[in-house]
C-alpha positions as CSV (number, residue, x, y, z in Angstrom):
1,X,-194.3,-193.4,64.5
2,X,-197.4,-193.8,62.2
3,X,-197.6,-190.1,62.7
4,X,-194.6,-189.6,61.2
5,X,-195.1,-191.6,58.4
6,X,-197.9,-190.0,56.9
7,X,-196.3,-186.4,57.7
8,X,-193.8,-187.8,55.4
9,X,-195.9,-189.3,53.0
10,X,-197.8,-186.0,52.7
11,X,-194.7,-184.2,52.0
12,X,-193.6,-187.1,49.9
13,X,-196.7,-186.5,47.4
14,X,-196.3,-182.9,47.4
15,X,-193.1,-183.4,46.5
16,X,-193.2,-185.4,43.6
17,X,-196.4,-183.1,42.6
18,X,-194.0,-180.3,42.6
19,X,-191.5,-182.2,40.9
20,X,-193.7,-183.5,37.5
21,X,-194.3,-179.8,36.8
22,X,-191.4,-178.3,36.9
23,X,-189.7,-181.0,34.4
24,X,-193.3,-180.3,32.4
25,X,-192.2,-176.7,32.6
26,X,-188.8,-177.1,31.1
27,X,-188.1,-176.8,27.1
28,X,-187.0,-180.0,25.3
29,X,-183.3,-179.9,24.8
30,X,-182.8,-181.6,21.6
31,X,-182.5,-179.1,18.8
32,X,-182.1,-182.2,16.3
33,X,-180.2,-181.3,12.8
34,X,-179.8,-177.6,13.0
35,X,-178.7,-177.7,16.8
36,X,-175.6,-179.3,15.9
37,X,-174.7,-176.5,13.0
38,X,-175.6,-173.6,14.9
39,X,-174.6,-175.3,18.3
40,X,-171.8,-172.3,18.1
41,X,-174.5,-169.5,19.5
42,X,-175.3,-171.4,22.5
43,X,-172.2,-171.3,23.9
44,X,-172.3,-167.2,23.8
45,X,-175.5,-167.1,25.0
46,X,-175.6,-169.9,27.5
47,X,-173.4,-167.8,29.4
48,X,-176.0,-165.9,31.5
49,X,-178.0,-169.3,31.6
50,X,-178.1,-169.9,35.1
51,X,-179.9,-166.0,36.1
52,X,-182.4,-166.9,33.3
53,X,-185.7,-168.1,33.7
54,X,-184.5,-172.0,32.5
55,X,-181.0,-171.7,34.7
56,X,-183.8,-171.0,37.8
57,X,-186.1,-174.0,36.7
58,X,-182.8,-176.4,36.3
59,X,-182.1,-175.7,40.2
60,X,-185.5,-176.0,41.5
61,X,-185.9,-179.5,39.6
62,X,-182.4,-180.7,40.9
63,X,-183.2,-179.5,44.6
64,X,-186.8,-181.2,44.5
65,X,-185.5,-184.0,43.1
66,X,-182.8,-184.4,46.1
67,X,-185.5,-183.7,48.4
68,X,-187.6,-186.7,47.0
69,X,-184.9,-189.3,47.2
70,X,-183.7,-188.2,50.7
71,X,-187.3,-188.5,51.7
72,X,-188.0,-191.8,50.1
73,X,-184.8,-193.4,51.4
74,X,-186.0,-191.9,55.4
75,X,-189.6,-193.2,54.6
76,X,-187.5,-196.9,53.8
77,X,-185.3,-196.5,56.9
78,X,-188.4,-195.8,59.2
79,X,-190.7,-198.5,57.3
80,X,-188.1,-200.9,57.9
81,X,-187.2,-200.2,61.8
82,X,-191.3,-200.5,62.2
């Protein structure tokens, strides 16, 4: 079983490595002041959001980030049954 904790542990690390940068790589989303005037253009051009090059970071960061947590609760689940 110690085996298999430090497989996970690996992956847990690279994981969370991979993680930090893509939320690094995103944009801020606060526009302050002139994003709530102008907040009308977003809506036509947030259309094709998700094919763009921030819609393809936003479901790499949500997929790491499920991978992390499933692997820290089965890294729990195994420390505990140890």
């Amino acid at each position: 079983m110690g085996t298999v904790m430090i497989i996970l542990g690996v992956i847990l690390a690279l994981d969370a490595l991979v993680l930090t940068v893509l939320v690094l790589m995103q944009q801020g989303r606060s526009a302050g002041l002139s994003g709530a005037i102008a907040g009308g253009a977003e809506t036509f051009f947030g259309k094709k959001k998700a094919q763009s090059y921030e819609g393809k970071l936003l479901l790499l960061t949500k997929i790491t980030g499920t991978i992390f947590i499933v692997l820290a609760v089965v890294m729990l689940a195994l420390q505990k049954y140890m």
